[in-house]
ROSE-4610 file (N, C-alpha, C; in Angstrom, 1 decimal, always signed):
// ROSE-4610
residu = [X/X/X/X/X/X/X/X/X/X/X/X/X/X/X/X/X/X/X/X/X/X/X/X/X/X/X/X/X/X/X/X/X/X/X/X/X/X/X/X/X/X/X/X/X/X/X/X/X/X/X/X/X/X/X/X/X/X/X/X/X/X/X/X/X/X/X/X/X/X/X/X/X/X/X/X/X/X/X/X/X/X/X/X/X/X/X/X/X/X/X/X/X/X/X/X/X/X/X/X/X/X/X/X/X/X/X/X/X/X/X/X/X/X/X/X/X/X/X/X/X/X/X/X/X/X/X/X/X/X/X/X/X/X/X/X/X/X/X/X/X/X/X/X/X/X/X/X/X/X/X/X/X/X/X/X/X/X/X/X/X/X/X/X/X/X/X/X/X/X/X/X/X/X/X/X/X/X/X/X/X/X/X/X/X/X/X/X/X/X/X/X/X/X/X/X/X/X/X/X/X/X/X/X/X/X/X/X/X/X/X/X/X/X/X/X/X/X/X/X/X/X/X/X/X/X/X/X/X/X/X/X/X/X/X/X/X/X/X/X/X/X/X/X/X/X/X/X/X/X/X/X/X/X/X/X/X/X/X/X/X/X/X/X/X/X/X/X/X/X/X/X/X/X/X/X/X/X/X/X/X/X/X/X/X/X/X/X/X/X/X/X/X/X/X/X/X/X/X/X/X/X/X/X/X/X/X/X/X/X/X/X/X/X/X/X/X/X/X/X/X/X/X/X/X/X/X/X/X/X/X/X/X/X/X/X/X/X/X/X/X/X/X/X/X/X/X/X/X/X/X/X/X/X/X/X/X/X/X/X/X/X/X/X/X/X/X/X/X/X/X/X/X/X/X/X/X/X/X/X/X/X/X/X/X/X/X/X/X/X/X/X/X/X/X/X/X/X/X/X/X/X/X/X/X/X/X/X/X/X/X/X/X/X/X/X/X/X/X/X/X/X/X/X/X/X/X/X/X/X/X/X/X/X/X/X/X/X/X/X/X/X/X/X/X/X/X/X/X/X/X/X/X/X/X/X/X/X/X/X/X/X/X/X/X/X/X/X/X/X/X/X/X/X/X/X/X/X/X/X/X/X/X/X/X/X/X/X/X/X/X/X/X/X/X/X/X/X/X/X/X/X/X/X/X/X/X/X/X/X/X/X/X/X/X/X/X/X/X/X/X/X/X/X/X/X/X/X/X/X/X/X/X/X/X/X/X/X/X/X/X/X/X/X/X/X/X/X/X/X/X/X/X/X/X/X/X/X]
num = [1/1/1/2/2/2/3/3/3/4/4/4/5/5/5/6/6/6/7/7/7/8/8/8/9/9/9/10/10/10/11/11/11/12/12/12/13/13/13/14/14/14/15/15/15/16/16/16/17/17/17/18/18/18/19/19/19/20/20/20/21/21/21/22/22/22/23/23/23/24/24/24/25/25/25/26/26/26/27/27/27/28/28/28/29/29/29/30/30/30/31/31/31/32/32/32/33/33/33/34/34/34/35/35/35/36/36/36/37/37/37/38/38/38/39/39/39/40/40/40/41/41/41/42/42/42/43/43/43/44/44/44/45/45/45/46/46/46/47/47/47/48/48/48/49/49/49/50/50/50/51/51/51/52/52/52/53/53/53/54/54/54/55/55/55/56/56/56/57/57/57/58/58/58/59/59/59/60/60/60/61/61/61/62/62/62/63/63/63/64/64/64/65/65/65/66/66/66/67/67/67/68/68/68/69/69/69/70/70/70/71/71/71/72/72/72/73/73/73/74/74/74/75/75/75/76/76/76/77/77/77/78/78/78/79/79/79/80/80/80/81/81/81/82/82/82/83/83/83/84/84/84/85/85/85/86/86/86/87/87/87/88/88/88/89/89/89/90/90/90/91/91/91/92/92/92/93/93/93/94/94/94/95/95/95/96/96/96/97/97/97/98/98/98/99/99/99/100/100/100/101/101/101/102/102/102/103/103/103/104/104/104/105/105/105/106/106/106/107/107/107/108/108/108/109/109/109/110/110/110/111/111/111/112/112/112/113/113/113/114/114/114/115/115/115/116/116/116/117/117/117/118/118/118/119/119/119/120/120/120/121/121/121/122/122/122/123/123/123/124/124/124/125/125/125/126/126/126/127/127/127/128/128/128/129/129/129/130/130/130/131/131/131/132/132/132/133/133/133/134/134/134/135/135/135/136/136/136/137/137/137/138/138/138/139/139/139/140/140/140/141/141/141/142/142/142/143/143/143/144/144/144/145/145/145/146/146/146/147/147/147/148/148/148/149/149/149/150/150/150/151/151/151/152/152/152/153/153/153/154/154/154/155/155/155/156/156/156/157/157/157/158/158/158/159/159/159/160/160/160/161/161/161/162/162/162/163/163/163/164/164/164/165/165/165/166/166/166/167/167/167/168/168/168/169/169/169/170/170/170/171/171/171/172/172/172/173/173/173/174/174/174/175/175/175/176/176/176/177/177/177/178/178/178/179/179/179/180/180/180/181/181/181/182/182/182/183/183/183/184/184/184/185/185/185/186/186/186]
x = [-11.3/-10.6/-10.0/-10.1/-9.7/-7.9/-7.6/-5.8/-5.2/-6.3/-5.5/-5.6/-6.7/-6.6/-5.4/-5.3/-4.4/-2.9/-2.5/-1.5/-1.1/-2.0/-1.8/-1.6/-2.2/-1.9/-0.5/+0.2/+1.2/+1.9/+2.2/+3.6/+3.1/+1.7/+2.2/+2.6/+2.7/+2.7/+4.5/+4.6/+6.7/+7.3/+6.2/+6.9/+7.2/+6.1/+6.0/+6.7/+7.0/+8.3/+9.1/+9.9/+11.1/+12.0/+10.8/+10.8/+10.9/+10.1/+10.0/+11.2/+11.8/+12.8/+13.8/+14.5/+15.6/+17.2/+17.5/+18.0/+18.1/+17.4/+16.6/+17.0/+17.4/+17.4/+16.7/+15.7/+14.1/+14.6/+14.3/+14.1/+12.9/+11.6/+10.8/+9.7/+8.7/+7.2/+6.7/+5.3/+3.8/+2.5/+1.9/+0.5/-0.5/-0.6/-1.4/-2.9/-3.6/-5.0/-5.4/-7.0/-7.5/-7.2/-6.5/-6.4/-5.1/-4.1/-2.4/-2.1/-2.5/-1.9/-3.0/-3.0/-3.9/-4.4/-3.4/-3.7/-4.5/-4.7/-5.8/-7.2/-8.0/-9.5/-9.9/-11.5/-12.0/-12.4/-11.8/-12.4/-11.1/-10.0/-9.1/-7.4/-6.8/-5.5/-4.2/-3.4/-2.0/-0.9/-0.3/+0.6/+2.4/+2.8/+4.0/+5.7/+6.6/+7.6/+8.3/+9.7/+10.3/+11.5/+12.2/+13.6/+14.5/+15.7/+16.7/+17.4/+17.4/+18.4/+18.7/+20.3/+21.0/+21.7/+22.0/+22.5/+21.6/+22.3/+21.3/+20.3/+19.7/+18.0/+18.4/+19.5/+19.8/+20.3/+21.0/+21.2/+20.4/+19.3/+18.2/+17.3/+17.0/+16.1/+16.5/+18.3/+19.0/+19.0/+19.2/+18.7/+17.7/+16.1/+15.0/+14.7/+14.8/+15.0/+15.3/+16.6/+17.4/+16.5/+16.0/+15.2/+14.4/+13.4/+12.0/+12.3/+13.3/+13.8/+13.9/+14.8/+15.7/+14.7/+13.9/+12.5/+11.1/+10.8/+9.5/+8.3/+8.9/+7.9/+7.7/+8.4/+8.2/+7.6/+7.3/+6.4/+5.2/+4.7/+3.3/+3.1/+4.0/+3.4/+2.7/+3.5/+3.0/+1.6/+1.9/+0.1/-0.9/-0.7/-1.5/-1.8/-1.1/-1.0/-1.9/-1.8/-3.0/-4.6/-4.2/-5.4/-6.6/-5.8/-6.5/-7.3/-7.0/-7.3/-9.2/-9.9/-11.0/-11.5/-10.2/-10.2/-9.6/-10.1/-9.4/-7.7/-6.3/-5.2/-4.7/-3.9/-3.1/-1.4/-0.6/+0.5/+1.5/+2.4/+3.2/+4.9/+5.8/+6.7/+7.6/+8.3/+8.7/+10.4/+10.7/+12.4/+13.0/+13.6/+13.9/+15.2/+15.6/+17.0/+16.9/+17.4/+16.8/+16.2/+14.9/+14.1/+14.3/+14.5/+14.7/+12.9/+12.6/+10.9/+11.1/+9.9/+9.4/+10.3/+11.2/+11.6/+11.0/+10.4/+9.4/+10.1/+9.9/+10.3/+9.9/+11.2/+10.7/+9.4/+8.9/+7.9/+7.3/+6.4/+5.8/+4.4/+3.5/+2.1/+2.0/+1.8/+1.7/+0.4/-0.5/-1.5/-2.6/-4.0/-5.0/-6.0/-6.2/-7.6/-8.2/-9.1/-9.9/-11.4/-12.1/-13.3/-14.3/-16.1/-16.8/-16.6/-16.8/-16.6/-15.7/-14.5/-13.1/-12.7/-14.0/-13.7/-12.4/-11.5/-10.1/-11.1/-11.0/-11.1/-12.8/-13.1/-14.7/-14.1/-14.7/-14.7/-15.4/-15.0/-15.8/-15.2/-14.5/-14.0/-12.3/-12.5/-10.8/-10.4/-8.7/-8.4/-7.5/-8.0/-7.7/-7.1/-5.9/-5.2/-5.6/-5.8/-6.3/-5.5/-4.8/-4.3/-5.7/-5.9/-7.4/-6.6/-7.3/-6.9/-7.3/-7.0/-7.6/-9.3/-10.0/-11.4/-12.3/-11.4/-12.0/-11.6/-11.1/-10.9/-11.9/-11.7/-12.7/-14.2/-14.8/-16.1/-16.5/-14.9/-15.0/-15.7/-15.0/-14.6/-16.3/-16.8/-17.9/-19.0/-18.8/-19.6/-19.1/-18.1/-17.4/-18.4/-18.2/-18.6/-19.7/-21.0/-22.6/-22.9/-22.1/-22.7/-23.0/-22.9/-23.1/-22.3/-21.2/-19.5/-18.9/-18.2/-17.0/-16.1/-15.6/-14.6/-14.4/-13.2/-13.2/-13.1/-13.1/-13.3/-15.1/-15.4/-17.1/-17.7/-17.3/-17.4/-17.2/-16.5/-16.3/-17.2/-17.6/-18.3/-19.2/-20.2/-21.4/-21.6/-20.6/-20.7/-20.7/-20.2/-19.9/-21.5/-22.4/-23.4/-24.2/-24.1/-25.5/-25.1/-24.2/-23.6/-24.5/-24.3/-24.7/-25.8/-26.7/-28.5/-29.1/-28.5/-29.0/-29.2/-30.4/-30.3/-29.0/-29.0/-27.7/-26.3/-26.3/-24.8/-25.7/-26.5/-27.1/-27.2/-27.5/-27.2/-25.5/-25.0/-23.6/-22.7/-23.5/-22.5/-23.3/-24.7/-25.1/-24.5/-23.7/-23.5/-21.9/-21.1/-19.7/-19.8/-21.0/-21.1/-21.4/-21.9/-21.6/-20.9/-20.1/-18.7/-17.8/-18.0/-17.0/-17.3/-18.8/-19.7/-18.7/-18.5/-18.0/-16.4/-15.8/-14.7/-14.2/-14.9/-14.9/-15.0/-15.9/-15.7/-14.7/-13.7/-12.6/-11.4]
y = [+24.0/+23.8/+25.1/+25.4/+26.9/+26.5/+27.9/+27.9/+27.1/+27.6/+27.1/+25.4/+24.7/+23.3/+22.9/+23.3/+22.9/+23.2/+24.3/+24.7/+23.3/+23.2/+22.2/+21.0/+20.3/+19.5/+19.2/+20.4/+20.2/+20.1/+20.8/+21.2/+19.0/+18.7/+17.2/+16.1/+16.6/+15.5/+16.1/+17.1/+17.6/+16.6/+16.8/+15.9/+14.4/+14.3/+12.3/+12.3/+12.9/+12.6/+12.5/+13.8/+14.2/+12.8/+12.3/+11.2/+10.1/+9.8/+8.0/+8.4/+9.7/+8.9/+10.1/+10.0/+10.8/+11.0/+9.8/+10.4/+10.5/+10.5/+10.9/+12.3/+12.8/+14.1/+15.1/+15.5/+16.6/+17.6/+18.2/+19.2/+20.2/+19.5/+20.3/+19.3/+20.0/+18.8/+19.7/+19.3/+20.3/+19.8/+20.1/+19.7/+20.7/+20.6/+21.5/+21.1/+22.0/+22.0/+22.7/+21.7/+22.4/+24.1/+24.2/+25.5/+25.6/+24.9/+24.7/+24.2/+23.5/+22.1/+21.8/+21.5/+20.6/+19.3/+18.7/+17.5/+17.2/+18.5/+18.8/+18.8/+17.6/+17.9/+18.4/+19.2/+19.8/+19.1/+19.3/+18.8/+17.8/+17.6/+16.9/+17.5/+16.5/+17.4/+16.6/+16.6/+16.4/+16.5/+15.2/+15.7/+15.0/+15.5/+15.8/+16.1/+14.7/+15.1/+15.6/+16.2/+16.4/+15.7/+14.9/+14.7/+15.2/+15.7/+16.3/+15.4/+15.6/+14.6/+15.2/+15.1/+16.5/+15.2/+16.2/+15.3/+15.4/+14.2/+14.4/+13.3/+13.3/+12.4/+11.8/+10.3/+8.9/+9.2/+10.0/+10.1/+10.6/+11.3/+11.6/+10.0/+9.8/+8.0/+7.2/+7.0/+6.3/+6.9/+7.9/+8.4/+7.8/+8.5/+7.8/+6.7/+6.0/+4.3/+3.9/+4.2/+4.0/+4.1/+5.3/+6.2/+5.2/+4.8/+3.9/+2.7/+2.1/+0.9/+0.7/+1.3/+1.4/+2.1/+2.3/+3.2/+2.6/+1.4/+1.0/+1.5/+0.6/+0.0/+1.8/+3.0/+4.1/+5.1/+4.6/+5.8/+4.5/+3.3/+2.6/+3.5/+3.3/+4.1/+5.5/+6.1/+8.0/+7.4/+7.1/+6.7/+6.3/+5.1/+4.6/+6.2/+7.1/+7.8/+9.2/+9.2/+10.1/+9.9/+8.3/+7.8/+7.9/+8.2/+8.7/+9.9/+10.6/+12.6/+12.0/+13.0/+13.1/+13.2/+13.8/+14.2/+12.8/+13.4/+12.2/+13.1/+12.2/+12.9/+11.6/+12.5/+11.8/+12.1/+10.6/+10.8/+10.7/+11.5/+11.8/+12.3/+11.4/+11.5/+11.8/+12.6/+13.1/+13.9/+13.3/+13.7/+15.1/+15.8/+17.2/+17.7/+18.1/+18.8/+19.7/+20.0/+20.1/+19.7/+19.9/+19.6/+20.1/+18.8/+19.5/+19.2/+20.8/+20.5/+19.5/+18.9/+17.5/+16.7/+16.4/+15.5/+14.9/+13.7/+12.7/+13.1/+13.2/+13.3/+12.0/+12.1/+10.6/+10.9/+10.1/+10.7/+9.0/+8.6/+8.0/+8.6/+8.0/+8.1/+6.4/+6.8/+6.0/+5.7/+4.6/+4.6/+5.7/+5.7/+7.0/+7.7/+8.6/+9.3/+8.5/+8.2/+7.7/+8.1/+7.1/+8.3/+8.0/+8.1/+8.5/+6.9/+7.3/+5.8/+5.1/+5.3/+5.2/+4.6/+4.5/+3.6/+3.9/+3.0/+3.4/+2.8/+1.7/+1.2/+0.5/+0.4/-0.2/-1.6/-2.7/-3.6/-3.3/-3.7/-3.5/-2.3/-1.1/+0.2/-0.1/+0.3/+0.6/+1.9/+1.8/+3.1/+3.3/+4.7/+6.0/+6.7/+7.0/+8.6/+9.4/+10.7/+11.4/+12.9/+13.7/+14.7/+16.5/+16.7/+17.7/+19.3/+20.3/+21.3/+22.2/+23.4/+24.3/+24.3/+24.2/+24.5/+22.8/+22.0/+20.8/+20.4/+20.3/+20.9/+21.2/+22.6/+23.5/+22.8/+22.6/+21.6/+20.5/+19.6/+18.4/+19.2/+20.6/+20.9/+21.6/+21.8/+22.3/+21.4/+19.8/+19.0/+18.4/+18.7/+18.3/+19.4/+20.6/+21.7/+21.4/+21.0/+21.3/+20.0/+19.3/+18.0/+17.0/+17.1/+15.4/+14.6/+14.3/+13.8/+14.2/+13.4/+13.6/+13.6/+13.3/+13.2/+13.4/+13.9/+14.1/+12.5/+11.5/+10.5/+10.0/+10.1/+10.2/+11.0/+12.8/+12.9/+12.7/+12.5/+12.0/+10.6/+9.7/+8.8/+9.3/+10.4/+10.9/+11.6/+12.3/+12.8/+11.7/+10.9/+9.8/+9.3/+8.7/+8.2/+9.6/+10.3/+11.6/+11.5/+10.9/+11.1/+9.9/+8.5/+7.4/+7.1/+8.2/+8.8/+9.5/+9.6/+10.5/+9.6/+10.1/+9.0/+9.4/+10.3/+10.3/+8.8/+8.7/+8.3/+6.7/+6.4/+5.4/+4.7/+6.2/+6.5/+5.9/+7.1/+6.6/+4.7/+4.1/+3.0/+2.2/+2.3/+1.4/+2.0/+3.0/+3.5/+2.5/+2.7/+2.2/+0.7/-0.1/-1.6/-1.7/-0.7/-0.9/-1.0/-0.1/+0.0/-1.1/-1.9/-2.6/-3.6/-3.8/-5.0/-5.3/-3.9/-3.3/-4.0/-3.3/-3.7/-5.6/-6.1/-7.5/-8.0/-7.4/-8.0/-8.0/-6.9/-7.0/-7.6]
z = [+23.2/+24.4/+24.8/+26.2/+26.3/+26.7/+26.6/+26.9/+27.8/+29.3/+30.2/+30.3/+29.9/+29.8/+28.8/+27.5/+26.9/+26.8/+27.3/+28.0/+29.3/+30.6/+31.3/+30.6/+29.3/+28.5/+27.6/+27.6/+26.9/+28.3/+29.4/+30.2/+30.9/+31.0/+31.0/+30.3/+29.0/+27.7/+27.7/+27.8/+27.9/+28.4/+30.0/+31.1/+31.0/+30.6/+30.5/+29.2/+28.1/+27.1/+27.3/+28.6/+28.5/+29.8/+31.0/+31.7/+31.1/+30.1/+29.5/+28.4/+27.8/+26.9/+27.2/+28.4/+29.5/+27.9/+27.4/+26.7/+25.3/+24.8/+23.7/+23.6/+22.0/+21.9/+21.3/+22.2/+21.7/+21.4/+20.1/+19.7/+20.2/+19.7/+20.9/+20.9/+22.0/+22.2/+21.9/+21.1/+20.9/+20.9/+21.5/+21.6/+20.6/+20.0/+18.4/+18.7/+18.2/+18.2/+16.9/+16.5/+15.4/+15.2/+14.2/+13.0/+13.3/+14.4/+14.3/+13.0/+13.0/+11.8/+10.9/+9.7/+8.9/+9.1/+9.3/+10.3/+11.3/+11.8/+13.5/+12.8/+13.6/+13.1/+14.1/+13.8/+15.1/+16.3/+17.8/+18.6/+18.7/+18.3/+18.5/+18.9/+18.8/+19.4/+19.0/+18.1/+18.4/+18.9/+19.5/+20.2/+19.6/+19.5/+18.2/+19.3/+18.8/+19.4/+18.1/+18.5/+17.4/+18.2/+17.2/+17.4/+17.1/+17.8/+17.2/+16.3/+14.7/+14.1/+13.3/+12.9/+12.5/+10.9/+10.1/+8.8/+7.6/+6.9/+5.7/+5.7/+4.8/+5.0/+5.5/+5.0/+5.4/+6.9/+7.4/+8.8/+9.6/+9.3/+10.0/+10.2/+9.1/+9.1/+9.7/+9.9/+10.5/+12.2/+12.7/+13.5/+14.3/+13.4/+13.7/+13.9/+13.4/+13.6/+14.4/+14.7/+16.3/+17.3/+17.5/+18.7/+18.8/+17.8/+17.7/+18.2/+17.4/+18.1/+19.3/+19.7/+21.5/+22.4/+21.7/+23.1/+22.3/+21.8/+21.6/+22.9/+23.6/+24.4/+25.2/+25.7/+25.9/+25.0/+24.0/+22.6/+23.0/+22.9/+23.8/+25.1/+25.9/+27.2/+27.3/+25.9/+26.1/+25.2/+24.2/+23.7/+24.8/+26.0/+26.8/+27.1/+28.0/+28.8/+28.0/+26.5/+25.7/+26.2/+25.7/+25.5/+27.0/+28.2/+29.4/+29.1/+28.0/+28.2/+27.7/+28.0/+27.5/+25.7/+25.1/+23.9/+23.1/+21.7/+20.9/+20.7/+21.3/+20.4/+20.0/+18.5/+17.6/+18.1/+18.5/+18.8/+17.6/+17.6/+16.2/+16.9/+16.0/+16.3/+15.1/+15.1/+13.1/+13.7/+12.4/+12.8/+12.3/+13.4/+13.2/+12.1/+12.8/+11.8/+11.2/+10.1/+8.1/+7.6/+7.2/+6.0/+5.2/+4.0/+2.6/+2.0/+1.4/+0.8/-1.0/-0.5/-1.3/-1.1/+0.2/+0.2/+1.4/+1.3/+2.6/+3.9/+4.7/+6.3/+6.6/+7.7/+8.5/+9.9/+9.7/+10.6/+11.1/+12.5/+12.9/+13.5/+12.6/+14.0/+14.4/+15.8/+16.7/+17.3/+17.1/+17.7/+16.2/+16.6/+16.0/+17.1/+16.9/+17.4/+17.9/+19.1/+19.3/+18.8/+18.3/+17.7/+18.8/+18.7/+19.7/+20.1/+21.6/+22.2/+22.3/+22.1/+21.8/+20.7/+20.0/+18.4/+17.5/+17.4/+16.5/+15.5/+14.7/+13.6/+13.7/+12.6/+12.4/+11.5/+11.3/+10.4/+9.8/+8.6/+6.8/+6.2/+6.9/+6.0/+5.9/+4.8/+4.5/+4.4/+5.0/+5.2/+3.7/+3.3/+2.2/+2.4/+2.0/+1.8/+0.7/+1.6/+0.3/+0.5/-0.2/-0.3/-0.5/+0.3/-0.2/+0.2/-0.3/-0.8/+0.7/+0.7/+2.1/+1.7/+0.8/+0.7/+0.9/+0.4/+0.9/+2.3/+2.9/+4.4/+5.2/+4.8/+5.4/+5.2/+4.2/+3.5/+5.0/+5.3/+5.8/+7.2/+7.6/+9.0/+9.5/+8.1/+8.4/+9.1/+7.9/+8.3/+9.9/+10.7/+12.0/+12.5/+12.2/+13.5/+13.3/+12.3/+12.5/+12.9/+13.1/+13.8/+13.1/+11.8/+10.8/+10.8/+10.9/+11.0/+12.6/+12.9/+14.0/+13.8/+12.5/+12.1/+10.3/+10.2/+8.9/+7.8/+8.1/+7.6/+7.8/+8.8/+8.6/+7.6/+7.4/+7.0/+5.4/+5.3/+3.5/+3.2/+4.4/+4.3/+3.9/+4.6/+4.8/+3.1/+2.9/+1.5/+0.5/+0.4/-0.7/-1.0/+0.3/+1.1/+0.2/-0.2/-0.4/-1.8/-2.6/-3.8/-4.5/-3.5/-4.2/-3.8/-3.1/-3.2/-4.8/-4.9/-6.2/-7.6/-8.4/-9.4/-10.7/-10.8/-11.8/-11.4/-10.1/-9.7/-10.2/-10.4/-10.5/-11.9/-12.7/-14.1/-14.5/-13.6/-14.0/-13.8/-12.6/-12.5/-13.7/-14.4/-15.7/-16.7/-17.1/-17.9/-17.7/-16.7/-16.3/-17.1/-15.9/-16.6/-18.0/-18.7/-20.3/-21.0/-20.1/-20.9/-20.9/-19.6/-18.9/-19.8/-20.0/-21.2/-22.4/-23.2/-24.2/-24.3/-23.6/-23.3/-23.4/-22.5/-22.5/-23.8/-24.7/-26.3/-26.8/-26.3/-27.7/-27.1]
């Protein structure tokens, strides 16, 4: 996406925050794009409030909560109002302050990505968290840029799917059920 579209993108995603939750207190708004954030897949866009919540964890969470509660139905509306853009974004709402590191942040995503066709969710897949490194990443983002995956969850599909093509992996789940055979005797 060049500057100036996504630039235009943020000064309206500011607006329609700073309008639907007047007294709410923002720390800042961002609209991030692939290679901002780890979280940004290629070809997608995050758009991220920050709340000002000042204190320690429990008054930050307490904070947050409040905000979520008392402005439900205005964190629906900015999602509707995403979900117009041409792109897939992910709306995210995460509480500001102090962060203390390894300690969880309060955070909300709201709504997901739209994938091709505006597909959120497929029946029959379950959703996985998986923690992956800068080089498995980059692996996923390759298979996004050449066109096998749209997503970094397709992608891991697609790899898993070339894993359980091979006859070794084949090898391996007769090998697993022997064990499991094994096991059941004692």
């Amino acid at each position: 996406m060049d500057q100036a579209e996504l630039e235009r993108i943020r000064e309206q995603f500011d607006r329609e925050v700073r309008t639907r939750l007047p007294d709410v207190p923002i720390e800042r708004v961002e609209v991030l794009q692939y290679g901002d954030d780890p979280e940004v897949e290629p070809g997608q866009l995050l758009a991220r409030v920050v709340l000002d919540a000042q204190g320690d964890r429990e008054e930050r969470a307490r904070a947050f909560t409040t905000v979520h509660d008392e402005h439900r139905e205005a964190f629906s509306e900015l999602r509707r109002e995403l979900n117009k853009l041409a792109v897939p974004v992910m709306l995210q709402f995460v509480a500001g302050g102090e962060h203390v590191p390894g300690e969880p942040q309060q955070m909300l995503k709201l709504g997901q990505a739209r994938g091709p066709m505006g597909v959120v969710d497929a029946p029959g897949l379950t959703p996985v968290m998986a923690r992956l490194g800068a080089d498995d990443l980059q692996t996923l983002d390759t298979l996004i840029t050449a066109g096998i995956a749209s997503s970094r969850a397709e992608a891991v599909r697609w790899a898993l799917a070339r894993i359980r093509e091979r006859p070794a992996y084949e090898q391996l789940r007769a090998r697993t059920r022997e064990i499991e055979d094994l096991k059941a005797q004692f």
